[in-house]
N, C-alpha and C positions, 0 to 999 in steps of 0.2 A: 327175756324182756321183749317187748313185741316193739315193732322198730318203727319207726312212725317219721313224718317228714313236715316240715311246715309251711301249709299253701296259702295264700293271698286271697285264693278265688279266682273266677274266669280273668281275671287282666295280669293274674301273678306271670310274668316272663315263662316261669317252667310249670308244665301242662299235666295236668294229672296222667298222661298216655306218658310221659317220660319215666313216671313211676317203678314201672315195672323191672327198667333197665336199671333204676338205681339201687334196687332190693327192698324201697320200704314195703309196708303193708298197710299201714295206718298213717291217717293225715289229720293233722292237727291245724285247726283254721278255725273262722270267726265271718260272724256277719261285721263287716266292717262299714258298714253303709250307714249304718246306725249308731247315732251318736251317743256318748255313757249318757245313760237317764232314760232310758228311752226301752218301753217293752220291746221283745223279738217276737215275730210274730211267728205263730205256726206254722204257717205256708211259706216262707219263707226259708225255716228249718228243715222244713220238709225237702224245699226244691235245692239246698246245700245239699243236704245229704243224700238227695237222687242222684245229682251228679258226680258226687264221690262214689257213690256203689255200683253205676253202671260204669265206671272205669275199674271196676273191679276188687276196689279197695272197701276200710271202714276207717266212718268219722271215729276216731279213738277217744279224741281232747278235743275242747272247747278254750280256744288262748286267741283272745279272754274273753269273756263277759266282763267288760270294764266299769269297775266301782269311781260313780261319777264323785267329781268333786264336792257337791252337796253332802254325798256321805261321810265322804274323808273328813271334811271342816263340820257336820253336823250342821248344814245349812236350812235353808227356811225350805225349801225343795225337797227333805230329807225324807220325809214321809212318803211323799208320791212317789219319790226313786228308788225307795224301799221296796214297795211295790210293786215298782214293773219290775225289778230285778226278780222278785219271786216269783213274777211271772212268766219270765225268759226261762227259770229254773224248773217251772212245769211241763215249760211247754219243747225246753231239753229233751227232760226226761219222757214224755210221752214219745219224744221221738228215737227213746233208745241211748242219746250220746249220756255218758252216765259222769266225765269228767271233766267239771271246768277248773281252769287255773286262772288266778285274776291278781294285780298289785294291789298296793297301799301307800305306790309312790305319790308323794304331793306333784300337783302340776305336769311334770316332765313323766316321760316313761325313761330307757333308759339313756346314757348322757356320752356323747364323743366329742372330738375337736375335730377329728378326719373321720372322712365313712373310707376313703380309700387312701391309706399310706404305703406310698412303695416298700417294698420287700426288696432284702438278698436276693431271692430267687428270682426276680420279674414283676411275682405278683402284687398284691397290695391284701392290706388289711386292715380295720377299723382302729383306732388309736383315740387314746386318751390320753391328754398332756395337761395338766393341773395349770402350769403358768399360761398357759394359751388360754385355757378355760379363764382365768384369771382376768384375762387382759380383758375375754367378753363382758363378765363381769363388772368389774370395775370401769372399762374404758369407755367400751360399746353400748352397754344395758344403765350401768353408770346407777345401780342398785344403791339405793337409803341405807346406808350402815355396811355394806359391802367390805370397808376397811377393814373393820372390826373382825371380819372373818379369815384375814389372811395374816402370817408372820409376815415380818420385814424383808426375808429373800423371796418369798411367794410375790410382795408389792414388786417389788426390784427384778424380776423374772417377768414378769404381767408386762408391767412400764418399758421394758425390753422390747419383747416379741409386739406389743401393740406399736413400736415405732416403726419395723421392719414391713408394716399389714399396708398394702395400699387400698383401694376402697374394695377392688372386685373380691382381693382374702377379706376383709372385713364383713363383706356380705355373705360371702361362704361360708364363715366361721360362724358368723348368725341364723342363717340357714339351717346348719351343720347341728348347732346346739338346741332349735328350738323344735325341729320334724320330728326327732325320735325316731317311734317307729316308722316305716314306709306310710306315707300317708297322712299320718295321724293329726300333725299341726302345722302342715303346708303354709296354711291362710295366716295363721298367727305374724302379727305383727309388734315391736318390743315394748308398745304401748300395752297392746293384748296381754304379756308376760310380767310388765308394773302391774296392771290390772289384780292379772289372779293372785302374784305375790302378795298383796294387800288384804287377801281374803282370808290367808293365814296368819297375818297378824295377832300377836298372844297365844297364837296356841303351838306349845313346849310340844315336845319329846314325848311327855310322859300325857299329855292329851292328845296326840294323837295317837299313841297306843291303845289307852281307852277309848276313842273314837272306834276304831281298832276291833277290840275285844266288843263293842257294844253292835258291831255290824254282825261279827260273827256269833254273837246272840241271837239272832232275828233271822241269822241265812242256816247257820248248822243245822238246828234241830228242823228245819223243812229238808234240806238236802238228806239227813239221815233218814228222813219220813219216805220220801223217794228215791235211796238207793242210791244218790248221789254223794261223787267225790269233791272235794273245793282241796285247793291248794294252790296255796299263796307263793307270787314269786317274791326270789328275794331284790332289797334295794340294788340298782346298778348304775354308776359303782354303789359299794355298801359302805358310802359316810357322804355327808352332809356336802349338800349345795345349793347356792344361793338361797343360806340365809335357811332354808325349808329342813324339816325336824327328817329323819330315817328311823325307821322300828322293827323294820326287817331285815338289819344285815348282818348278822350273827346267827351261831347254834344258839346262844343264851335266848336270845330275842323270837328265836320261833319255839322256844321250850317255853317262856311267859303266856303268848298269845296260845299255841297247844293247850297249855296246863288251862287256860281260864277258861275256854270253854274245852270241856275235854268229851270228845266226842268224833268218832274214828271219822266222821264226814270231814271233818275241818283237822287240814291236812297241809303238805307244804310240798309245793316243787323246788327239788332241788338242783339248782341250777352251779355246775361246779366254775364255772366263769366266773359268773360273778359274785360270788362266795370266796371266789379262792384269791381275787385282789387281794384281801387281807390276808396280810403276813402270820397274821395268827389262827389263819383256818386251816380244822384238820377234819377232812371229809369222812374216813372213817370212823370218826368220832361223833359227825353229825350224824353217819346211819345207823352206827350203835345207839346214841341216844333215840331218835326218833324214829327207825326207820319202822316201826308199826304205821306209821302215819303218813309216811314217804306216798305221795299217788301219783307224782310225776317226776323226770328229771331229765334236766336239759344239759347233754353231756359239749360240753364245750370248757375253754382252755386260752386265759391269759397269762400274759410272762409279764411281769410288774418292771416299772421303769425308774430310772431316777428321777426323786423328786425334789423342789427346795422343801418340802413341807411330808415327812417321813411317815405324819399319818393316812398320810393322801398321798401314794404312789399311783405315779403313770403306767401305762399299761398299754400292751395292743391285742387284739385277738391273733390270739398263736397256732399253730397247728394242733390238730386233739389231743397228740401223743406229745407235745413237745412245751407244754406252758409249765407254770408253778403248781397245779393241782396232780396228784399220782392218778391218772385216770386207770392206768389197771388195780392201784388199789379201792379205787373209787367202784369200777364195775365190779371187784371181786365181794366188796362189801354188800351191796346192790343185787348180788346173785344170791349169796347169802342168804337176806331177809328175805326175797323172793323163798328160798326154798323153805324156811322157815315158816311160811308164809302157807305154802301147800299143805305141810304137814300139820298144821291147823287147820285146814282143810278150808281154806277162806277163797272165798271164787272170786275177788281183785286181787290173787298172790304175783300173779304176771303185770310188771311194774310199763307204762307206759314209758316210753323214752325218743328222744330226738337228737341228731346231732344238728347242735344249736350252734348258729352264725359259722363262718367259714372265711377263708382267706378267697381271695379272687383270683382262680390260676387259668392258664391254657384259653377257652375260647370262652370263659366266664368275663374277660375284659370285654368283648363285643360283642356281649347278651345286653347290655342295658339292666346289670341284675339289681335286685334292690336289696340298698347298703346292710350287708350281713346275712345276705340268702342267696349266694351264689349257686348253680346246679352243682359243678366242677367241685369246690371248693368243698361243698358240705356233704357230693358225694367220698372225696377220700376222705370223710372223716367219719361217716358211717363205714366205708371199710376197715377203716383202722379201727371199728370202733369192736364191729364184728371180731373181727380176726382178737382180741381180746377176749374175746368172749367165749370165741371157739375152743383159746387154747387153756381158759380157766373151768370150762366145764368138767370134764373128768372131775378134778378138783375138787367143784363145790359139790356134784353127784354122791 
């Protein structure tokens, strides 16, 4: 697997020269300056990827070229963002980087109540708590039909913890659910969040899937034209919030969007974090089924929590080795298709991979790191992730 790391760009805390100490070899990163809808321009792909290559690494993955809202709801913008999107995909490819990964999540990327929750050991780690989310929900954001979406101990859980919240938790807790990723929706205010919820109005489950399938009609057959990967992250978590449809949280749900457009371009990262929330995912099973199609996977590891509401379990980011996903069954499967993969003699057999988000240990508490990309943290988990690796190779040889 070729080992890859995920950088920010020049202001990410940890420096492309840290690299070398950590083992990856490939970095996965994105123009983020650039808002979804919006062409990338050449020169700018160009001047990422200069600065990657004189520290001595290679751009591997493109995470992400983010599919604007217009596409997702099939907005009146749909057409011209179609277009720069295929434009960013040319002007990828003339530069060499061959794989991008992108969501299909509505609104939000992915969703916590803590970026840093104390740990046993000292450190902290991202957490998801359902009745907390609840309480923003219903108490704070104070969502049109919001009831409707929770059981009677979910309300009673919510109504709880929002009495316990003074304003400065209040504001962190809004903060906390509405940034995502580093960065992404700083500015966003809860009016901003009514706003875009309104945009989805009427449209089910089963249109945005076809929303869905009708993007990767128009992106696959040019990515397969130019030699390009696309693979889709999955929902995180992978079930329904505020009220907004999910189509990517399951192996069922990327064997639908796979099967419809079928076409080795249009592909899936599999992310075992957030797949593996659900009680009912069996990683192995995902790379048996799909793993011709596998072009990325972000190897990371939640431990599910108690919840009032059993199909929405809480969860925190775990150590690599120590959640609910079998991550050495998971890289043994992984090695697997890879070698299967040679022996077809297919020149993308060597699967892209990263170890995704990390716990905060040791001098990761006063780096100022950004929530779920610690140095420390995600470098033990790329050794843990190795030393698996090491000891499954004879094996799969």
């Amino acid at each position: 697997m070729i080992e890859c790391w995920r950088w920010f760009g020049p202001d990410d805390p940890t420096q492309l020269s840290d690299l070398p100490q950590v083992g990856a070899t490939g970095v996965v990163t994105a123009l983020h300056s650039f808002v979804p809808g919006v062409p990338w321009p050449a020169d700018a792909i160009a001047a990422r990827k200069a600065i990657i290559e004189r520290a001595g690494l290679t751009w591997e993955v493109v995470e992400s070229l983010p599919v604007s809202e217009a596409i997702k709801t099939q907005g009146s913008d749909m057409a011209d963002h179609l277009s720069h999107y295929k434009s960013s995909m040319r002007a990828l490819a003339d530069h060499g980087v061959r794989t991008i990964c992108y969501n299909f999540m509505p609104i939000l990327d992915w969703t916590r109540t803590q970026t840093r929750a104390p740990q046993p050991h000292g450190g902290t780690a991202m957490l998801f708590d359902l009745a907390v989310f609840a309480a923003f929900d219903l108490h704070i954001l104070k969502r049109d039909g919001a009831v409707d979406d929770y059981n009677v101990a979910v309300q009673e859980a919510a109504k709880s913890a929002f009495k316990t919240m003074d304003d400065a938790t209040k504001a962190k807790l809004t903060h906390t659910v509405i940034a995502g990723l580093p960065g992404a929706n700083d500015g966003w205010t809860l009016e901003d969040v009514r706003a875009r919820l309104a945009s989805y109005a009427g449209i089910s489950a089963a249109r945005l899937r076809q929303n869905l399938i009708d993007f990767l009609g128009e992106v696959a057959p040019l990515a397969e034209t130019l030699g390009l990967r696309l693979c889709c992250h999955p929902d995180d978590p992978p079930f329904a919030l505020l009220g907004l449809p999910r189509v990517m949280s399951s192996t069922n749900d990327y064997e639908v969007a796979l099967n419809a457009v079928d076409t080795v371009a249009n592909g899936a990262t599999l992310c075992t974090g957030s797949l593996g929330v659900a009680r009912q995912f069996d990683v192995v099973d995902f790379v048996t089924r799909l793993g011709p199609r596998i072009h990325f996977a972000h190897l990371r590891n939640t431990k599910r929590l108690p919840s009032p509401d059993p199909d929405r379990p809480g969860f925190f980011e775990a150590a690599h080795l120590e959640g609910d996903t079998d991550m050495v069954a998971a890289l043994g499967a992984l090695m697997k298709e890879e070698a299967r993969r040679g022996a077809e003699g297919r020149d993308d057999h060597a699967i892209p991979m990263r170890p995704d988000h990390g716990q905060e240990l040791l001098d990761d508490r006063g780096r100022d790191s950004l929530p779920g990309y610690p140095l420390i943290g995600r470098m033990r988990g790329l050794a843990e992730l190795r030393g698996v690796m090491a000891a499954l190779k004879g094996d799969i040889a």
